[in-house]
N, C-alpha and C positions, 0 to 999 in steps of 0.2 A: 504494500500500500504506500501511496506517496506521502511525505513528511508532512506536504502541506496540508494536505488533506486532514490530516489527524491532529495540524495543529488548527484549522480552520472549525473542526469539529471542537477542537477545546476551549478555544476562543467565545465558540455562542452559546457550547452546553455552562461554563465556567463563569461567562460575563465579563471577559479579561479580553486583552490585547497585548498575547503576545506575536512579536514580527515574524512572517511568516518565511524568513531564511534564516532558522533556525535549524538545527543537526536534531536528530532522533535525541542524543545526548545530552544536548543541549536544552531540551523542551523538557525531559523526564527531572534533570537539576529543576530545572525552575519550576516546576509544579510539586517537586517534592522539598524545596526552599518555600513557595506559597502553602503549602499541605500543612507542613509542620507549625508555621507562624499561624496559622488558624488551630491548629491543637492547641499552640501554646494561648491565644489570645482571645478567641471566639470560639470553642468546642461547639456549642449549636450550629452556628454556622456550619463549621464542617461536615456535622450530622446531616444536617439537612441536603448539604451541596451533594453528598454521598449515595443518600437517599435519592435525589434527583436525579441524579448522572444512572443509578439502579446500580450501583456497586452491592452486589450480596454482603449481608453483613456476619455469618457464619465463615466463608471462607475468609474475609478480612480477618474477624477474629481468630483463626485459625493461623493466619500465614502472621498474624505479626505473634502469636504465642513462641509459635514455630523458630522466628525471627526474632528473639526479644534482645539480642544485642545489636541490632540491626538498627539503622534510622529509618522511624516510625513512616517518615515522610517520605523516602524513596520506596518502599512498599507500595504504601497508599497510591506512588503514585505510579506504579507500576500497573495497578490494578484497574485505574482510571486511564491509560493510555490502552490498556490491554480491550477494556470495556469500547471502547470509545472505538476502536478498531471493529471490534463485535458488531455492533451496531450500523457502521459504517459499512460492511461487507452483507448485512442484514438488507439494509435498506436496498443496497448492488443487486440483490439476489429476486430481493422480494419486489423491486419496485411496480410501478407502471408500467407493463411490458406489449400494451395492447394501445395503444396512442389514445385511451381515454382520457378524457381531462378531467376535473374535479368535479364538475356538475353533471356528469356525463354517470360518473361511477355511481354516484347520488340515487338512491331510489326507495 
């Protein structure tokens, strides 16, 4: 999948801006630098973004048990780029594949 793509998808699912010449590497730092300062400073928040995005919360708890000397926030955000990809090859798969339009599918 392309990087843009996935930072495009992070950008609207997230409410951020980040630039979209960004490295795979580069995108997973800065969302697990953004992850962590909402642990440390807004935990609902995070709750909620988490919930949003539909990050499962069994496996999360799972991988950072798993992971407990690990940073919280490269996890987290491993799982939200991983998600985000999901979703993306979802929509690839699943989308409009018969040229109906919106009011067309409608009935």
């Amino acid at each position: 999948m392309d990087t843009k793509a996935i930072i495009e998808s992070v950008n609207q699912s997230m409410d951020m801006e980040l630039p979209n010449a960004l490295s795979l590497e580069e995108l997973r730092e800065r969302l697990a630098t953004y992850l962590n300062s909402l642990a440390n400073t807004d935990f609902n928040k995070l709750l909620n973004l988490l919930y949003r995005l539909d990050i499962d919360e069994m496996k999360l708890r799972k991988k950072l048990s798993e992971n407990s000397g690990l940073n919280a926030g490269n996890i987290i955000a491993e799982m939200v780029l991983k998600r985000q990809v999901e979703k993306f090859e979802s929509r690839k798969k699943f989308g409009r594949r018969d040229g109906l339009t919106g009011e067309e599918e409608k009935w």
